[in-house]
C-alpha positions as CSV (number, residue, x, y, z in Angstrom):
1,X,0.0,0.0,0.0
2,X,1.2,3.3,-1.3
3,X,1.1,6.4,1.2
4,X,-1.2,7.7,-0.6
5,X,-3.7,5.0,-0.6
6,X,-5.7,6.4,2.4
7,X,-7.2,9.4,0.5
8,X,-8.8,7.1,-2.0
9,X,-12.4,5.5,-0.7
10,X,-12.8,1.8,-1.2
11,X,-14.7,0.5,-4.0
12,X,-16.2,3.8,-4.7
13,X,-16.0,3.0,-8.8
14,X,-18.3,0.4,-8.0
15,X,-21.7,1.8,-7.5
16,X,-20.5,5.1,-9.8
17,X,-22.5,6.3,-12.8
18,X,-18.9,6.1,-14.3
19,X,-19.6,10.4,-15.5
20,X,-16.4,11.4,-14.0
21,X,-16.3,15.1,-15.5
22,X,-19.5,15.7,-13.2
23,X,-18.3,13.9,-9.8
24,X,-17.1,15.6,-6.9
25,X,-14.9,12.5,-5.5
26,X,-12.4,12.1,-8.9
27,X,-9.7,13.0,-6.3
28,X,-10.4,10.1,-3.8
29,X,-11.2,7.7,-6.7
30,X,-8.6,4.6,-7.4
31,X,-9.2,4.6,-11.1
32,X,-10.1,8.0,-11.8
33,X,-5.9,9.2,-10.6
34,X,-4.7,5.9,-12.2
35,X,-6.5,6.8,-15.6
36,X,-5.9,10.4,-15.0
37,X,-2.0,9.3,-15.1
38,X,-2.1,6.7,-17.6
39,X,0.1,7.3,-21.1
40,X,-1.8,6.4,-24.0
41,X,-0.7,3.3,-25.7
42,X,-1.4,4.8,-29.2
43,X,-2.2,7.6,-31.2
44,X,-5.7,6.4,-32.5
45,X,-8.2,6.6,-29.5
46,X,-9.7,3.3,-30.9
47,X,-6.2,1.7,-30.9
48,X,-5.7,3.0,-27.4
49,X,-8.6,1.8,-25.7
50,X,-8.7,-1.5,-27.4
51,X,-4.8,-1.8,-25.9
52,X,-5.8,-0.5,-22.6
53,X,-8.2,-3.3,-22.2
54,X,-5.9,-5.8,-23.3
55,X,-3.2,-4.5,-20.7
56,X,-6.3,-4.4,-17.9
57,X,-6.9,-7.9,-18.8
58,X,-3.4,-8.9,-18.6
59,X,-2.6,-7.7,-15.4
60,X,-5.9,-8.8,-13.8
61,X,-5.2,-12.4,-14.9
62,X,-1.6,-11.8,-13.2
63,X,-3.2,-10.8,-10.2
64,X,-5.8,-13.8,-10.1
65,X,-2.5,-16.3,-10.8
66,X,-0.7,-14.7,-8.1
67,X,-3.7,-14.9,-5.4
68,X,-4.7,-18.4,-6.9
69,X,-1.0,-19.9,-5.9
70,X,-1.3,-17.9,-2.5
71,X,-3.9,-19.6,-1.6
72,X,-3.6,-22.6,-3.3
73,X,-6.1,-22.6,-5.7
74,X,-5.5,-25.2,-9.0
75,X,-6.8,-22.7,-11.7
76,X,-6.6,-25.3,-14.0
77,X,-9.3,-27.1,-12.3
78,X,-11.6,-24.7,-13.2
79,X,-11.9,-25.1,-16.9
80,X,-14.1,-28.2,-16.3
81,X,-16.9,-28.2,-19.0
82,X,-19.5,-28.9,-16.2
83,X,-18.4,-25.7,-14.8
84,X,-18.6,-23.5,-18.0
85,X,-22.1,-25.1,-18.9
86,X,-23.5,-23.7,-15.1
87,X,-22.0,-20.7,-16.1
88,X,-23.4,-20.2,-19.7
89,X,-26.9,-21.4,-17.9
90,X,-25.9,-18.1,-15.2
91,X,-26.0,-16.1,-18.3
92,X,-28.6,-17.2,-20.0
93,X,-30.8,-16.8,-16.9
94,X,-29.9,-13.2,-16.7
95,X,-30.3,-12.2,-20.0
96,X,-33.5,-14.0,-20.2
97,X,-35.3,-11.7,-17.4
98,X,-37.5,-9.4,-18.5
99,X,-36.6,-6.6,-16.7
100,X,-33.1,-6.7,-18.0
101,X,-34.3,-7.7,-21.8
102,X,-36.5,-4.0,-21.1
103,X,-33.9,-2.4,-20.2
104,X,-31.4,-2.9,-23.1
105,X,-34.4,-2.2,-25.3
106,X,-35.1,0.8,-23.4
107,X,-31.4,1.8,-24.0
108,X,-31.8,1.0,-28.2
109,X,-35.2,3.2,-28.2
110,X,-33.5,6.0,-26.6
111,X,-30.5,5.8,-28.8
112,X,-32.6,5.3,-32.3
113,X,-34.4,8.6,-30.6
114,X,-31.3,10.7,-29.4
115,X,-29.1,9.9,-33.6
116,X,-32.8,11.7,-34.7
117,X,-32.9,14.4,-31.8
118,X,-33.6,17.6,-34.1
119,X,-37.1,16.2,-35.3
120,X,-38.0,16.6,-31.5
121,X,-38.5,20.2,-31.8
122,X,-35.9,21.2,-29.2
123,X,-33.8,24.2,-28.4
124,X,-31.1,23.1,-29.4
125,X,-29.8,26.5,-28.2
126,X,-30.5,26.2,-24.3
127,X,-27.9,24.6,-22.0
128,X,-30.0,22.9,-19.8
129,X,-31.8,21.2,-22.7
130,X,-28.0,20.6,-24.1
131,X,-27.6,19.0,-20.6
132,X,-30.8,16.9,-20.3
133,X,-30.3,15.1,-23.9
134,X,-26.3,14.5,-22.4
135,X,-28.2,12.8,-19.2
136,X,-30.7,10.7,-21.4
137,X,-27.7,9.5,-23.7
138,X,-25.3,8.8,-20.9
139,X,-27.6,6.9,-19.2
140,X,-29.4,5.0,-22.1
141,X,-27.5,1.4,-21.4
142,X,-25.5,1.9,-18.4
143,X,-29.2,1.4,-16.7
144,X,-29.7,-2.1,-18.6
145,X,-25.4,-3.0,-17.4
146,X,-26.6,-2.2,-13.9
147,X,-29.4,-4.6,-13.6
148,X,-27.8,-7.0,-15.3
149,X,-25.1,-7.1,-12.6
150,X,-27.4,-6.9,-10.1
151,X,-30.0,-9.8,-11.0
152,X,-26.6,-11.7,-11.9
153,X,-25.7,-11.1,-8.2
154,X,-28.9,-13.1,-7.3
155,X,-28.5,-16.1,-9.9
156,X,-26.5,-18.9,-8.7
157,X,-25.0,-21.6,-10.9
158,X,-27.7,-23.8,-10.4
159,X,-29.8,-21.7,-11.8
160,X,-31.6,-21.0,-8.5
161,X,-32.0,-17.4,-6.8
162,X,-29.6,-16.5,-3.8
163,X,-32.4,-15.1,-1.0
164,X,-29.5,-14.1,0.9
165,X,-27.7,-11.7,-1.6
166,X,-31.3,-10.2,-2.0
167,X,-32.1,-10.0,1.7
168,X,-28.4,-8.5,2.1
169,X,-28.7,-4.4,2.2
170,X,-24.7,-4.6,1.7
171,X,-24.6,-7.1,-1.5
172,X,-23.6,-5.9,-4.8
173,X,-26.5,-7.3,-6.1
174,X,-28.5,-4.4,-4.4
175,X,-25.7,-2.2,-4.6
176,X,-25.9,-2.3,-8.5
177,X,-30.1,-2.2,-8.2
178,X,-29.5,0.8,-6.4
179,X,-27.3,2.4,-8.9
180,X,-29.7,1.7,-12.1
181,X,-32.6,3.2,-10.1
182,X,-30.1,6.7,-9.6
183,X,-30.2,6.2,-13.1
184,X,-33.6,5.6,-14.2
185,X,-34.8,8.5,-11.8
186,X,-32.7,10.6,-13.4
187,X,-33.3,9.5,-17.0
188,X,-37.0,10.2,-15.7
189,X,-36.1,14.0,-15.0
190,X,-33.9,14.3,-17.9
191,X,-37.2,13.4,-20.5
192,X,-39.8,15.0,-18.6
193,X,-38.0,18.4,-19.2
194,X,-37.6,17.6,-22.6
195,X,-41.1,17.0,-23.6
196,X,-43.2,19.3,-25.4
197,X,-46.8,18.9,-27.5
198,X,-44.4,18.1,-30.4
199,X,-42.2,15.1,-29.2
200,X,-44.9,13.7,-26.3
201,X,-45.8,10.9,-28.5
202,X,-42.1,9.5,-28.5
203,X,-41.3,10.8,-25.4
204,X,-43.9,9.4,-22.9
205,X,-43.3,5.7,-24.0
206,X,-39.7,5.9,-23.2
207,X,-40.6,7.7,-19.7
208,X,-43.6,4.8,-19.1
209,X,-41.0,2.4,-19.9
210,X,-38.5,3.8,-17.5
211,X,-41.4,3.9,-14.9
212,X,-42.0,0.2,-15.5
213,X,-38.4,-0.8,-15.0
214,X,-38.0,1.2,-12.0
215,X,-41.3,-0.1,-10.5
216,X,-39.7,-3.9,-11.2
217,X,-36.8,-2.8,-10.0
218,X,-37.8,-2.1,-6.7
219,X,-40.5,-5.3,-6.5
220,X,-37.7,-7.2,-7.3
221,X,-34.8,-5.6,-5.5
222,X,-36.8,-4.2,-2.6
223,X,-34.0,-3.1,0.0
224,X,-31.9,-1.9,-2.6
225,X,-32.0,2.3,-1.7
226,X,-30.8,0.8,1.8
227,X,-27.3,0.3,0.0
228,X,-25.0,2.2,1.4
229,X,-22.8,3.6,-1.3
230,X,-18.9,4.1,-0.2
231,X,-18.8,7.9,-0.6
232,X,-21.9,8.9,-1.9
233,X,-23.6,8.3,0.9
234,X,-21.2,8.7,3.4
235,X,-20.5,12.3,2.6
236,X,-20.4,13.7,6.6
237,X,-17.8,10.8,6.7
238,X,-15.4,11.2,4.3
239,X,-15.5,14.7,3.2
């Protein structure tokens, strides 16, 4: 541990809505100072971040290997085809639940919307209405990521549901539940100030829709605005 490490709060990248231009805690964020420092890998940004993943890959396998031998884990023993099968079941669980298949469609309406945002008779002019269509379009898939996380937090391998992760108010599973509805409250705001006699009948579906997700959100995920976000809602603690 550096000397630094103690200004940085723990795992606060976690339950972020990754916009780090607009967040207050960038200087007490882990990988907001190590991308801040980071030299690019290449002179095309497409190049760069396709490198940048590789080399997070890379040393994130290095890590596991090294914890895997501390503790004496055979990592090898893990590529069993009994194993991968529970884990492409996992998946297909997840990706099969309605309110996460709602959500990514939520996320393609908005973007087949936003690429076709001056037939919504907008000022195009005003800031805030510059700001709102930023919130909508930052938010348009990260909402469908973070319940997918979150209902992956509550599928085991066999396929069953893990009551305990869901009656956790700690567990990432709620954690991540808790982030998507930030979102989806948000995204909510963000289209209601938008909307005008001329748009409504695009508009309101996408803000019924959010409503639906965010009312199965919460049926599902009930505890979930009990999370306790390091940081964000700690802010007497660690400011």
């Amino acid at each position: 541990m550096s000397p630094d490490d103690d200004q940085f709060i723990s795992s606060i990248y976690n339950y972020c809505d990754r916009w780090c231009e607009r967040c207050e805690f960038t200087p007490r964020c882990r990988v907001f100072a190590d991308e801040s420092t980071r030299e690019p890998l290449s002179d095309d940004p497409m190049e760069d971040a396709i490198l940048t993943v590789a080399q997070s890959f890379a040393e994130a396998l290095h890590l596991l290997k090294d914890n895997a031998a501390k503790f004496g884990i055979d990592l090898d023993a893990a590529n069993d085809p009994k194993l991968e099968k529970a884990i492409e079941r996992q998946r297909e669980i997840v990706d099969a639940t309605v309110l996460v298949r709602t959500a990514k469609d939520y996320g393609f309406a908005s973007l087949s919307l936003l690429e076709n945002a001056e037939t919504l008779g907008l000022d195009v002019d005003d800031l805030l209405t510059e700001d709102m269509l930023s919130m909508v379009g930052w938010y348009q898939f990260f909402i469908g990521a973070k319940l997918h996380r979150a209902y992956h937090g509550i599928v085991d391998l066999d396929g069953d549901e893990d009551v305990d992760a869901l009656r956790d108010p700690g567990s990432d599973a709620n954690g991540s539940a808790k982030v998507a509805q930030i979102a989806i409250d948000n995204s909510v705001l963000a289209w209601t100030y938008l909307l005008n006699d001329r748009n409504a009948d695009v508009i309101k579906p996408l803000i019924e829709t959010l409503g639906t997700i965010r009312s199965q959100t919460e049926t599902k995920f009930p505890i979930a605005r009990e999370f306790v976000r390091p940081g964000f809602d700690e802010i007497q603690t660690v400011m």
